[in-house]
Every structure is written in structure tokens, then in C-alpha cells.
C-alpha positions as CSV (number, residue, x, y, z in Angstrom):
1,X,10.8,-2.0,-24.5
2,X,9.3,1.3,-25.4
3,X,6.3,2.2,-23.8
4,X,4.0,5.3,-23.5
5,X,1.4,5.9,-20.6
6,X,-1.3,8.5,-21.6
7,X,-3.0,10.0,-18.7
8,X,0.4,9.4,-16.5
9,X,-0.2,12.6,-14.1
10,X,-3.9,10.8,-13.2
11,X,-4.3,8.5,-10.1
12,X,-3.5,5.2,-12.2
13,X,-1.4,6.7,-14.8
14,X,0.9,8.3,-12.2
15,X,1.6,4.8,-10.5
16,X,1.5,2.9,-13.7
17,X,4.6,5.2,-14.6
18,X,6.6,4.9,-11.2
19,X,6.2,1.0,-11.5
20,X,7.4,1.0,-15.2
21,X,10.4,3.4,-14.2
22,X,10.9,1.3,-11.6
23,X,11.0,-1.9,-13.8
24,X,13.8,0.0,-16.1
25,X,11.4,0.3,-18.9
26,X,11.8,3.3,-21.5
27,X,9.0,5.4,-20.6
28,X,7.0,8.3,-21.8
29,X,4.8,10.1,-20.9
30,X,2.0,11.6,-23.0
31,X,0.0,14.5,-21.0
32,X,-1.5,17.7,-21.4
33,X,0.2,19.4,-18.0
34,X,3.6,18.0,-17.9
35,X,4.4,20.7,-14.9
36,X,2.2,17.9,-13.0
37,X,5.0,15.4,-13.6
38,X,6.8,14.6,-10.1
39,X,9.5,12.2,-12.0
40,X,12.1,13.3,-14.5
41,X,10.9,11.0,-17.9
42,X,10.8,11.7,-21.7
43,X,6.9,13.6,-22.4
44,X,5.0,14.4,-25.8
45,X,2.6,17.2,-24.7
46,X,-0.3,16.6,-26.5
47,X,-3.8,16.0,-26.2
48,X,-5.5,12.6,-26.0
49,X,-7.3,13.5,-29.3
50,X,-5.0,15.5,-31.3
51,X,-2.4,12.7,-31.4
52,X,-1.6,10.9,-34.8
53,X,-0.7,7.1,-35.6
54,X,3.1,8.7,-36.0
55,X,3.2,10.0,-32.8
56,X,2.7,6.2,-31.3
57,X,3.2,3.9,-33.4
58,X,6.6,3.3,-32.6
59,X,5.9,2.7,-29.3
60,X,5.7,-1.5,-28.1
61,X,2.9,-0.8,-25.9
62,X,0.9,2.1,-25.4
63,X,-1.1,2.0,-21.9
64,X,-4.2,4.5,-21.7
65,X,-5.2,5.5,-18.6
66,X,-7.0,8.7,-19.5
67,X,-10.1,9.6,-17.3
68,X,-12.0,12.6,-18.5
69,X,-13.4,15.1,-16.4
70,X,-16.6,14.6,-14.2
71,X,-19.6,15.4,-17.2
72,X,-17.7,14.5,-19.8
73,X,-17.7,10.9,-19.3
74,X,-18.7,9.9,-23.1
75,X,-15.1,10.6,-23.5
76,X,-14.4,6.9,-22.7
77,X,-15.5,6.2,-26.0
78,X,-14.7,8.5,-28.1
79,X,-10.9,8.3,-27.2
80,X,-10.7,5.1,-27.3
81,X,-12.4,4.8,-30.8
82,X,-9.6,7.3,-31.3
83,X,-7.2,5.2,-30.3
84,X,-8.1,2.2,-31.6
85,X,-8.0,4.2,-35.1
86,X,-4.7,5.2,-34.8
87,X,-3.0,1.7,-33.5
88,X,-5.1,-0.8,-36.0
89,X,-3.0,-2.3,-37.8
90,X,-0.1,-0.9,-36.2
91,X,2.0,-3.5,-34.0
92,X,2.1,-1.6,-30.9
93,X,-0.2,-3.1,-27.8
94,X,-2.8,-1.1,-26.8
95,X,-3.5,-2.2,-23.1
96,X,-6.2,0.1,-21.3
97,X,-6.6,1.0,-18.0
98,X,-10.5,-0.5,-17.5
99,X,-13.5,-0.7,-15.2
100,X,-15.5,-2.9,-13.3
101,X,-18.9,-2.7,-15.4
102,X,-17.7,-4.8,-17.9
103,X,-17.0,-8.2,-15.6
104,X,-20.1,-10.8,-15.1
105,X,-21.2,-11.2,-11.3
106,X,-21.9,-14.6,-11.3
107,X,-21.9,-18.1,-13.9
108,X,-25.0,-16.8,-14.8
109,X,-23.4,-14.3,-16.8
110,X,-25.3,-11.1,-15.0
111,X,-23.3,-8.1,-15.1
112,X,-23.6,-4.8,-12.9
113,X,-26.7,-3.1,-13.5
114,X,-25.7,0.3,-15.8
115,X,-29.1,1.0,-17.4
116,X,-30.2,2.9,-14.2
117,X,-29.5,6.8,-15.9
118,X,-30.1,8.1,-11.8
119,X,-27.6,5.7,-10.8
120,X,-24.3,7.9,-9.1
121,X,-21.8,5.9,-10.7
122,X,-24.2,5.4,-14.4
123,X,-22.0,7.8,-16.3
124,X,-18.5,6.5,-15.9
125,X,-20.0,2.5,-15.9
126,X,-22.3,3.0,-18.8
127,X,-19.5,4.8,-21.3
128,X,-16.7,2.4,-19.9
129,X,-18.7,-0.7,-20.7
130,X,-20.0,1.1,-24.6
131,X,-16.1,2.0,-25.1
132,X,-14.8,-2.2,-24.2
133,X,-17.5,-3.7,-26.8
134,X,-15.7,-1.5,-29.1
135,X,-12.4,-2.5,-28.0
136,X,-13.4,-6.1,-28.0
137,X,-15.1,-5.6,-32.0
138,X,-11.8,-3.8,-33.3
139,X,-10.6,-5.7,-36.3
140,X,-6.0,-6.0,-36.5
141,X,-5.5,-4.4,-33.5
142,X,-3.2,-6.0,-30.4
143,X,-5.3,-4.7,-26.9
144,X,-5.7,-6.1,-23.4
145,X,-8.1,-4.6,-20.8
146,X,-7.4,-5.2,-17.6
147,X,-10.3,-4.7,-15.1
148,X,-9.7,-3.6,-11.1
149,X,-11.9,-5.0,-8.7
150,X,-15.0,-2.9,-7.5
151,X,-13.2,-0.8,-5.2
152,X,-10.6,1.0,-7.1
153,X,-8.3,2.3,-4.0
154,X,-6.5,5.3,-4.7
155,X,-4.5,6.0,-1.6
156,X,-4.3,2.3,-0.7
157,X,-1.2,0.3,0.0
158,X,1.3,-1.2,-2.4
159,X,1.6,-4.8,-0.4
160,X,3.2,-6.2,-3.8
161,X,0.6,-9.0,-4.1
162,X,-3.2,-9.3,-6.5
163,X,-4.7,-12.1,-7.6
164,X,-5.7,-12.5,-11.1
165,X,-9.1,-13.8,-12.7
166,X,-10.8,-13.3,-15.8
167,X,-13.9,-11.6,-17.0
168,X,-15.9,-12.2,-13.6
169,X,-15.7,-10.1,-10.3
170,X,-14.3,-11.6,-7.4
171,X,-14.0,-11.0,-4.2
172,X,-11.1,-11.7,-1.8
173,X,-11.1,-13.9,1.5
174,X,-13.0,-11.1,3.7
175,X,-15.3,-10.7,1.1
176,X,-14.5,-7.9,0.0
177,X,-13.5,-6.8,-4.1
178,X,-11.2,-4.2,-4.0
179,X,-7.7,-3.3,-4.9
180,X,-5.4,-0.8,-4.6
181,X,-4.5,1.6,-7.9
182,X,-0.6,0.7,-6.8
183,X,-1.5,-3.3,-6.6
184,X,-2.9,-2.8,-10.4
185,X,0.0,-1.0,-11.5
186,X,2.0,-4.0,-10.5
187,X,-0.4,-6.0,-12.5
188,X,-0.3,-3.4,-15.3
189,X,3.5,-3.4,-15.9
190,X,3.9,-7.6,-15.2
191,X,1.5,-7.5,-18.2
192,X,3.6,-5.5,-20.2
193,X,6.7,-7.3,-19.9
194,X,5.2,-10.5,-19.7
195,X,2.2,-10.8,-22.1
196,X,-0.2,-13.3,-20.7
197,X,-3.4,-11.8,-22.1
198,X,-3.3,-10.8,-25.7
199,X,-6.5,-9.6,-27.1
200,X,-7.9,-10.5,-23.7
201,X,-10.2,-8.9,-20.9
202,X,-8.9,-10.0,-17.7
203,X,-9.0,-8.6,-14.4
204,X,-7.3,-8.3,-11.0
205,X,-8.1,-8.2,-7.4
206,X,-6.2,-7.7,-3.8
């Protein structure tokens, strides 16, 4: 299976890619600074938006996990619309690397609050949540967009276990919804080889 990981030197990315490796996929990597590579893989240096439907469409599955740089956060749409241009009626996978502001809270249906503009974490919530709807809307295209619980660990432990739910936020035995990014890579790359959630939102949580 042939699968490219944009945004594979980033937090996610950069696990995502050691657990596909890892799984004996064909990876490769599609980054901007491939001198911030740690792993010997195949890499197309290119930027996010300057890449074409030939440069991917080959590919079975393409994962994004780009995150654009703090002040720039309406980037989540527009590289996804990007995206999402490129792979429509393609038959590569488009799975991306989500948030937490698009899962309901409760049965009611409530979601996190991102209409707050003063809000800390508004910017990043606001554009990921605008960017799914338009993932979700897109017309001939295969996605999945797998949500992490509200606490998105980066340094946290791999312990090899998550528990999947849907589109609602869930919290674990303590109380607590969190997981780590190497936990969601797991997740990630099960997802890939084993497609359980084809043009779904679903999400995962330690």
C-alpha cells in the first residue's frame, strides 16, 4: 500500500510516519525541510500548496497532518480545500489528521464553544471546525477524519492501546479526555490498513 504523510517532520506527522514504517508500509514523505527527517524514507519536497493531482494521485491514501504556523491558522482551510481539489474524483483516501472542535459534548448535540474570537485556543478550533464542514460537503472524494481527544499529548507514552468512538468527546475512566499523538498514530495507521471508517468522522481516545 502506498501512502504519503504530508506534514511528516510535525509532532503527529513525525509519529504517523515511524508507525507506518514500522507496519512495512511504502511511505513518503511530503515536506518542505526534508533535512528535519530523522528516518531514511522516499520524500517529494514540496509545498502543501504548490502540489498537483499528479503528484498524489497515485498514492492509496494520503494522510494530512499539516499544521500551519501560529497566525496563520486559516490555513486549515484553505489546504484542505486544496486538497480536497486535487484528490476528488481521484481514488486515493484522503484521511486527515483532525481536531477536537468538531465532536458534540453531549446527546444534546452541543459542541465546544468556538464563537468566542478572545478565546486562546479560537483560531486553531474555529478554522479546524470551517475546514471539516468542507470536508464533510466534498462531492467524489474518499476522506476520513479522525478526531484526538481534548488533550492532544505530544510527549506522551505509546502504551499501544485507544479506545475508539464516534463524533462525540469522551472521556476515559479517570475522567479525563486525552491521548497521546503516539496512541493516535496507532489509530491512524490501523485505519489505513484496515478501513473501518470510509467517508466517516470518528474519533479516538486513551
Amino acid at each position: 500500500m502506498k501512502v504519503a504523510i504530508i506534514g511528516a517532520t510535525g509532532n503527529a506527522g513525525s509519529l504517523i510516519l515511524k508507525e507506518a514504517l514500522d507496519r512495512d508500509l511504502a511511505v513518503t514523505a511530503i515536506v518542505r525541510h526534508p533535512e528535519k527527517l530523522t528516518t531514511k524514507v522516499p520524500i517529494l519536497v514540496k509545498d502543501l500548496f504548490e502540489l498537483t493531482k499528479k503528484d498524489i494521485e497515485f498514492f492509496d491514501v494520503v494522510v494530512d497532518a499539516f499544521r500551519p504556523p501560529a497566525g496563520q491558522e486559516e490555513l486549515h482551510q484553505t489546504s484542505l480545500k486544496h486538497l480536497i481539489s486535487l484528490l476528488r474524483g481521484t481514488d486515493t483516501r484522503l484521511i486527515v489528521v483532525g481536531g477536537a472542535s468538531s465532536l458534540f459534548i453531549d446527546e444534546a448535540h452541543r459542541m465546544i464553544d468556538v464563537s468566542d474570537p478572545n478565546a486562546i485556543y479560537y483560531p486553531t478550533a474555529y478554522n479546524m471546525y470551517q475546514a471539516f464542514l468542507d470536508l464533510k460537503a466534498a462531492q467524489q472524494l474518499n476522506w476520513t477524519y479522525l478526531s484526538p481527544a481534548a488533550n492532544f499529548v505530544p510527549d506522551g507514552k505509546r502504551t499501544g492501546h485507544y479506545q475508539v468512538s464516534d463524533d462525540h468527546l469522551q472521556k476515559n475512566a479517570e475522567g479525563k479526555s486525552e491521548i497521546s499523538m503516539a496512541d493516535y498514530a496507532i489509530a491512524l495507521v490501523d485505519e489505513i490498513i484496515e478501513p473501518r471508517h470510509l467517508n466517516q468522522h470518528f474519533s479516538v481516545y486513551s
